[in-house]
KOLFINU-592068 format. One record per residue (C-alpha): residue number from 1; x, y, z; residue in three letters. Coordinates in pm, whole numbers, plus 50000, padded with zeros to 5 digits. Last residue first. Layout:
BEGIN
<pt><i>NUM</i><east>X</east><north>Y</north><up>Z</up><aa>ALA</aa></pt>
...
//
This chain:
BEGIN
<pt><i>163</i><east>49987</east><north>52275</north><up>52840</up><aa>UNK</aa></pt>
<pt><i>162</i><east>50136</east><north>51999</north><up>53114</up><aa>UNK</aa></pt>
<pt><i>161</i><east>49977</east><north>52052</north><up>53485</up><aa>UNK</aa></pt>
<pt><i>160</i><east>49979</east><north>51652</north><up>53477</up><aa>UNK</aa></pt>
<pt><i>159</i><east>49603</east><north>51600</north><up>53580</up><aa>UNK</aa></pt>
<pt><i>158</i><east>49444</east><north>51927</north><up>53330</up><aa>UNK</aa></pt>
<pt><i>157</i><east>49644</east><north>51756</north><up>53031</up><aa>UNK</aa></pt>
<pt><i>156</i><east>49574</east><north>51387</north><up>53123</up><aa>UNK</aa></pt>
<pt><i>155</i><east>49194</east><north>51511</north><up>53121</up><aa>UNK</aa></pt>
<pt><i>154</i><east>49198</east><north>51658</north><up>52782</up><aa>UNK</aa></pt>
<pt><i>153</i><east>49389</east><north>51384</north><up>52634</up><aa>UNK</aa></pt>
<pt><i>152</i><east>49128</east><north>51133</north><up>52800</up><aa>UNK</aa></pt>
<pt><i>151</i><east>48847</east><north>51322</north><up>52658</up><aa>UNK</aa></pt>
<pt><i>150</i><east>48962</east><north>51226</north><up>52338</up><aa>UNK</aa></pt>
<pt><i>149</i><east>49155</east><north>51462</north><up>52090</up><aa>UNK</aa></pt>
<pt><i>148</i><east>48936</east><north>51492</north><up>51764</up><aa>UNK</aa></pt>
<pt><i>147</i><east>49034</east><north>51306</north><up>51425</up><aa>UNK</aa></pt>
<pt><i>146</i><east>49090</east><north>50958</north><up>51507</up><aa>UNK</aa></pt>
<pt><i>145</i><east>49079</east><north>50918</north><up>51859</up><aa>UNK</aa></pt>
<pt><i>144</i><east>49359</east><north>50801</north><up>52058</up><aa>UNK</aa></pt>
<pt><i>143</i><east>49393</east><north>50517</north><up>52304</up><aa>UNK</aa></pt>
<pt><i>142</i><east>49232</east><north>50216</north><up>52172</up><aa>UNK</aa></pt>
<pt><i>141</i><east>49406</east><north>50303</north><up>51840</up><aa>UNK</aa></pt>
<pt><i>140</i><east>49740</east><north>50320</north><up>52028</up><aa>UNK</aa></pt>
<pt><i>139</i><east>49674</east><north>49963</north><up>52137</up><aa>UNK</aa></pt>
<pt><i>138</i><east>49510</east><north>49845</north><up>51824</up><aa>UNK</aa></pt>
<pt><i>137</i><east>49839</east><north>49987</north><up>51616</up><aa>UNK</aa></pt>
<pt><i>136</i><east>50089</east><north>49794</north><up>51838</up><aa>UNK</aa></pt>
<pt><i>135</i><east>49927</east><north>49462</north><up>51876</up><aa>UNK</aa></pt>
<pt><i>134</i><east>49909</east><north>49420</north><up>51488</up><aa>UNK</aa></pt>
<pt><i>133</i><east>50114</east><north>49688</north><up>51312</up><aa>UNK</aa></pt>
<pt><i>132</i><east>50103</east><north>49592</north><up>50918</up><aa>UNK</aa></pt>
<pt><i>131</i><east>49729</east><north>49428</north><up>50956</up><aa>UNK</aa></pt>
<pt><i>130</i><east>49670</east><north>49694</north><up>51184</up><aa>UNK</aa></pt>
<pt><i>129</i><east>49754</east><north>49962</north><up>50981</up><aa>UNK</aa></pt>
<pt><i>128</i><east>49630</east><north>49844</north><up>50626</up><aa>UNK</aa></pt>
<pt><i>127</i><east>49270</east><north>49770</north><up>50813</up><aa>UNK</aa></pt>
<pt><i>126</i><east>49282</east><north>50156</north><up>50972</up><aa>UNK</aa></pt>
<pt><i>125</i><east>49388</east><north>50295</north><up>50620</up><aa>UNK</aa></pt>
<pt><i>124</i><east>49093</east><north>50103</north><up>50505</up><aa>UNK</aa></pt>
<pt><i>123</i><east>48853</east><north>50169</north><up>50764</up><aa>UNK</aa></pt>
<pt><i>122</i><east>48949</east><north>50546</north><up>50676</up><aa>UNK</aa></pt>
<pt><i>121</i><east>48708</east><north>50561</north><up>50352</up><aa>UNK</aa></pt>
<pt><i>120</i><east>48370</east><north>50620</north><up>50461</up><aa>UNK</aa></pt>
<pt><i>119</i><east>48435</east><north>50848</north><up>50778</up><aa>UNK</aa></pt>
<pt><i>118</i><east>48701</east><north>51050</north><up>50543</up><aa>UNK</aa></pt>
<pt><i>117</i><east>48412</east><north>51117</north><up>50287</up><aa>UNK</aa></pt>
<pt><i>116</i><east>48150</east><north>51194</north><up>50539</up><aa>UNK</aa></pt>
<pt><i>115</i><east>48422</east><north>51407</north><up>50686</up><aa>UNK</aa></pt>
<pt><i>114</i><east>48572</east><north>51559</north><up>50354</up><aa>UNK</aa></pt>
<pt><i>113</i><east>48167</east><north>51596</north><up>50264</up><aa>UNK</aa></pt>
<pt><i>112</i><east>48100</east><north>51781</north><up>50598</up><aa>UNK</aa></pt>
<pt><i>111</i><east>48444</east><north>52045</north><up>50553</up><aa>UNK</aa></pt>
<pt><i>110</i><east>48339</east><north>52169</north><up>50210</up><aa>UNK</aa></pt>
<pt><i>109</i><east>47983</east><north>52173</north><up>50279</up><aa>UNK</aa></pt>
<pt><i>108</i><east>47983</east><north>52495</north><up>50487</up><aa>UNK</aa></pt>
<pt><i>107</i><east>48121</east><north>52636</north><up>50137</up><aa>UNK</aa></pt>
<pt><i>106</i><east>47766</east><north>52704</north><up>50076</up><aa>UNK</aa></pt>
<pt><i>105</i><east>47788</east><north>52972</north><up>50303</up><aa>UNK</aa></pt>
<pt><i>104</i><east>48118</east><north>53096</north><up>50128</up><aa>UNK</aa></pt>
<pt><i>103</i><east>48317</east><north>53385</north><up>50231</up><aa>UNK</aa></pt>
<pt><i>102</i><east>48585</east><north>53277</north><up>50059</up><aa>UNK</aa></pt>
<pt><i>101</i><east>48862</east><north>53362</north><up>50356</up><aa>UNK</aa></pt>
<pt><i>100</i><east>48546</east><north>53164</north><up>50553</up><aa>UNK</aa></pt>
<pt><i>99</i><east>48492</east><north>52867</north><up>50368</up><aa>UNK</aa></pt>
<pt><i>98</i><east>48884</east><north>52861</north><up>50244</up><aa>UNK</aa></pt>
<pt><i>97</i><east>48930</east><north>52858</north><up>50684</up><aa>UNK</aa></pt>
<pt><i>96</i><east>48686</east><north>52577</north><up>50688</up><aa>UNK</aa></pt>
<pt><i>95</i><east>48847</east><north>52358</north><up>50449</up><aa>UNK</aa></pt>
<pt><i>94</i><east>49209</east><north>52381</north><up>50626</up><aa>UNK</aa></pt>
<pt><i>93</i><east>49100</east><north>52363</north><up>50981</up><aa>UNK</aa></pt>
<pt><i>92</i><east>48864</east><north>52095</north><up>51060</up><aa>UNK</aa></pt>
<pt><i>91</i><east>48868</east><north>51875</north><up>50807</up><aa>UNK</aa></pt>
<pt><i>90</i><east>49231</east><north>51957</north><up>50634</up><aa>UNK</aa></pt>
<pt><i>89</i><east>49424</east><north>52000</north><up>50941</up><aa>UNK</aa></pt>
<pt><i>88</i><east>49226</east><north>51696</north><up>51073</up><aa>UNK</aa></pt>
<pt><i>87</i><east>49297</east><north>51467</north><up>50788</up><aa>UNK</aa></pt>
<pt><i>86</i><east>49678</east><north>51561</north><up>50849</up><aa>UNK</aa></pt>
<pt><i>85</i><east>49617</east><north>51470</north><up>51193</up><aa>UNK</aa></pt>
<pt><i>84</i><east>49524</east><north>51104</north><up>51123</up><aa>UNK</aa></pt>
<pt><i>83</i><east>49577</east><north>50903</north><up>51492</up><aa>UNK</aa></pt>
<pt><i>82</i><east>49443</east><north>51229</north><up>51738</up><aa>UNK</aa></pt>
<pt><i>81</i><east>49678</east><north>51365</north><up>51981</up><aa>UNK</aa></pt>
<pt><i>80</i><east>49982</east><north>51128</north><up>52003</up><aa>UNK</aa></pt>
<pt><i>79</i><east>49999</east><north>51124</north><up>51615</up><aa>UNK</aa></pt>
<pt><i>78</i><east>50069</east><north>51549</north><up>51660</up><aa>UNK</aa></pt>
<pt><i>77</i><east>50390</east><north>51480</north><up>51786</up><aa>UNK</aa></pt>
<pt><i>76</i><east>50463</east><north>51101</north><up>51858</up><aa>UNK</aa></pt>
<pt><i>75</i><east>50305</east><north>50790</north><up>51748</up><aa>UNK</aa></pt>
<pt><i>74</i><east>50449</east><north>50637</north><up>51418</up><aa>UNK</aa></pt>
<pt><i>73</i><east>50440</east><north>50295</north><up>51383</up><aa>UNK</aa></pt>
<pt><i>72</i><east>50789</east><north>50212</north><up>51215</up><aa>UNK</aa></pt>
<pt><i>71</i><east>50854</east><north>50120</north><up>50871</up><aa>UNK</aa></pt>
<pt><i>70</i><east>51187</east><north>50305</north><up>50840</up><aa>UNK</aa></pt>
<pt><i>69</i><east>51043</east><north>50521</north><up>50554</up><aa>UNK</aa></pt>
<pt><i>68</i><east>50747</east><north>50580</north><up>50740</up><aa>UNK</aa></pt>
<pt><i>67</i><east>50884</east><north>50653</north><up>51071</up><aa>UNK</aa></pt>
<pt><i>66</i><east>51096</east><north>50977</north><up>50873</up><aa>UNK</aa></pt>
<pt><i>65</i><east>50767</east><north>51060</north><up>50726</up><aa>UNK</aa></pt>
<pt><i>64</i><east>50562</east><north>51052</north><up>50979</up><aa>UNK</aa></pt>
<pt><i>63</i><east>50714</east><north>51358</north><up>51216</up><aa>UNK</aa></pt>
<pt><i>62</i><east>50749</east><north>51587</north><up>50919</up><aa>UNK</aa></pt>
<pt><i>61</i><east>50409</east><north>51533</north><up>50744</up><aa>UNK</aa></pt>
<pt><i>60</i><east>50231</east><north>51603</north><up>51060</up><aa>UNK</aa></pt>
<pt><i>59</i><east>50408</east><north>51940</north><up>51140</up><aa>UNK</aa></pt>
<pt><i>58</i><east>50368</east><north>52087</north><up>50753</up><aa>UNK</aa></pt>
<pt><i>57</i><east>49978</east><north>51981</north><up>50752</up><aa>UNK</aa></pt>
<pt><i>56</i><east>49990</east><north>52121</north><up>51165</up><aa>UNK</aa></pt>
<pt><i>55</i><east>50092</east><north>52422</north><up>51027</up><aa>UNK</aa></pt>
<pt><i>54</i><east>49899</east><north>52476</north><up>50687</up><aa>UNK</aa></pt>
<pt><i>53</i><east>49605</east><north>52392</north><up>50942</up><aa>UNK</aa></pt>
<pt><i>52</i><east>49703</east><north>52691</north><up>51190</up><aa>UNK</aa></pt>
<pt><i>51</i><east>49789</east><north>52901</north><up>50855</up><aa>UNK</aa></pt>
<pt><i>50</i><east>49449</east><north>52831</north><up>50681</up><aa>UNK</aa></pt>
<pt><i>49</i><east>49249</east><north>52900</north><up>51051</up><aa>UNK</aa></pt>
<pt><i>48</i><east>49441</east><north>53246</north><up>51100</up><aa>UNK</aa></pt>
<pt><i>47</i><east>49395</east><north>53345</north><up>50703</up><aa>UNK</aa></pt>
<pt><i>46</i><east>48988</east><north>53205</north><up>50777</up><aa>UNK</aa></pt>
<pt><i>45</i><east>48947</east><north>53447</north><up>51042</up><aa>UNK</aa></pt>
<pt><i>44</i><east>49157</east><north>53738</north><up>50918</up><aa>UNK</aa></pt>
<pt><i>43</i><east>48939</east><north>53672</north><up>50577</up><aa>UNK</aa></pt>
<pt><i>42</i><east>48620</east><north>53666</north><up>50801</up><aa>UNK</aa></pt>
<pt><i>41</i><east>48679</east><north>53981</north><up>50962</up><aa>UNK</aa></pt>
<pt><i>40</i><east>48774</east><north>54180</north><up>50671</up><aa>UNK</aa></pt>
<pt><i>39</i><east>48473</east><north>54028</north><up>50482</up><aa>UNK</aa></pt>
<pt><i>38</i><east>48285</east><north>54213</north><up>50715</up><aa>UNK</aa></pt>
<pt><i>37</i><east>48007</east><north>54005</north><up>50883</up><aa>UNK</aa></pt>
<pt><i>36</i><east>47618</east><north>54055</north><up>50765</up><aa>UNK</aa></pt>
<pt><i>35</i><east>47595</east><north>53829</north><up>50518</up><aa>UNK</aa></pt>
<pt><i>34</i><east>47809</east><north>53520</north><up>50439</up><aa>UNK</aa></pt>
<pt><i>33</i><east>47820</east><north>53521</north><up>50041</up><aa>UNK</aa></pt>
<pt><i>32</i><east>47585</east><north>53313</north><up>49821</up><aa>UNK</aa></pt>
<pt><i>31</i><east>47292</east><north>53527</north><up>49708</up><aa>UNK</aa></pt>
<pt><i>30</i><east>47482</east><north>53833</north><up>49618</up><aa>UNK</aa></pt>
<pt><i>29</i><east>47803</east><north>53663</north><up>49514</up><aa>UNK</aa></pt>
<pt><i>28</i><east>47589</east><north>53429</north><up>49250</up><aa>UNK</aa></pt>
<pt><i>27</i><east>47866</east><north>53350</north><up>48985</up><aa>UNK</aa></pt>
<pt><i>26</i><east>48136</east><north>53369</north><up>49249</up><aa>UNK</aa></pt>
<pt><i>25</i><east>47952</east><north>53140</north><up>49492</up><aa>UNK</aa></pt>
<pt><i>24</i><east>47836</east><north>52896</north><up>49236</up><aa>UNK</aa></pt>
<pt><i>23</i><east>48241</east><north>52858</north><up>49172</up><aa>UNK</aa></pt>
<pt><i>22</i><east>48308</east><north>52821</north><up>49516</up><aa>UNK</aa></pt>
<pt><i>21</i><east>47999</east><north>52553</north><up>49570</up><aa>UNK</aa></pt>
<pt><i>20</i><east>48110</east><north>52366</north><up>49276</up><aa>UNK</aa></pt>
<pt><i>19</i><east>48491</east><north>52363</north><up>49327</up><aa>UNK</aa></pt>
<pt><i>18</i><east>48469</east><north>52280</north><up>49681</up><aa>UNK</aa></pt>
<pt><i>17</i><east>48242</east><north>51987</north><up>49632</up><aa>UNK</aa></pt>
<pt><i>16</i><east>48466</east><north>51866</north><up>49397</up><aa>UNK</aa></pt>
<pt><i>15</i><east>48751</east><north>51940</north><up>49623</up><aa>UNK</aa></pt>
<pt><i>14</i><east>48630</east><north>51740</north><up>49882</up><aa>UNK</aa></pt>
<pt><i>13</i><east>48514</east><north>51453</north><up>49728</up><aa>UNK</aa></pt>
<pt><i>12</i><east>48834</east><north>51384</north><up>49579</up><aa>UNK</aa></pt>
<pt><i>11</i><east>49016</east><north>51466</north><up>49897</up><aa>UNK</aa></pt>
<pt><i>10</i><east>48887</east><north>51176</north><up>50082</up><aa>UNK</aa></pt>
<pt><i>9</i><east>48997</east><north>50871</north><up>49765</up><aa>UNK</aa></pt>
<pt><i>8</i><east>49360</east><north>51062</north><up>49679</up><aa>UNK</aa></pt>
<pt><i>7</i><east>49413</east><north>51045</north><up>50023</up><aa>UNK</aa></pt>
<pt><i>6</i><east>49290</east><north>50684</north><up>50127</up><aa>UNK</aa></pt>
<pt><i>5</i><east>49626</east><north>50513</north><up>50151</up><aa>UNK</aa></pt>
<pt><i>4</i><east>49899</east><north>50800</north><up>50102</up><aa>UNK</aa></pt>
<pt><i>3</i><east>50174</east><north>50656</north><up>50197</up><aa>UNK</aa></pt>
<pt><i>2</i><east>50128</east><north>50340</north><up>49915</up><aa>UNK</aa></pt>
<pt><i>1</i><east>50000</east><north>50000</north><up>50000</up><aa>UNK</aa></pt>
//
């Protein structure tokens, strides 16, 4: 199996549904735009939420690669917080900060179908993991969530005094 496993498969979706609902957006500004909030304040917004998931994109991709081409489980940085955080950084930081910098309502579905889409697809990267990992992968799986730290990161956090 390749490094990227499903990423060609959950960013399909994605930018399809990006495409059509930016380009219906720029055809039909009037109708389509985010009322009632400056654009200033959205494009500060969505430049802060683009750079935070440009970030943790950058962040991710420098801690796994290094395990990756020695074969290794890779659990630290980032992969100690949630298991895919490059998914995240798109999901939940990446796609909404274009929805906002583009000022988008119907850019709201951006980030919902790369969910849906990652929800429907990551059982396979999960499979190819522990069939690689055994042991290894369903312990660390049993211990952090997939996209959103678990209430047991939060607590460990608050218990150790650690930020």
């Amino acid at each position: 199996m390749t490094r990227c496993v499903i990423g060609p498969e959950f960013s399909i979706a994605a930018v399809l549904s990006g495409i059509l609902t930016g380009g219906l957006t720029c055809f039909y500004p009037d109708l389509l735009t985010i009322p009632g909030i400056p654009y200033w304040a959205l494009a500060i917004v969505g430049i802060g939420f683009l750079g935070a998931g440009m970030a943790l994109y950058v962040y991710s991709l420098r801690i796994f690669n290094p395990g990756y081409q020695k074969g290794q489980l890779v659990t630290e940085g980032p992969y100690s917080v949630v298991r895919h955080p490059i998914y995240a950084a798109w999901i939940l930081l990446i796609c909404p900060g274009l929805v906002l910098f583009f000022r988008s309502w119907p850019m709201l579905f951006v980030p919902l179908v790369a969910y849906v889409s990652f929800k429907a697809s990551i059982h396979k990267e999960d499979d190819y993991l522990k069939d690689k990992f055994g042991p290894a992968y369903s312990d660390y799986r049993s211990k952090v969530d997939e996209l959103f730290p678990n209430r047991r990161f939060w607590r460990d956090k608050r218990n150790t005094g650690k930020e």
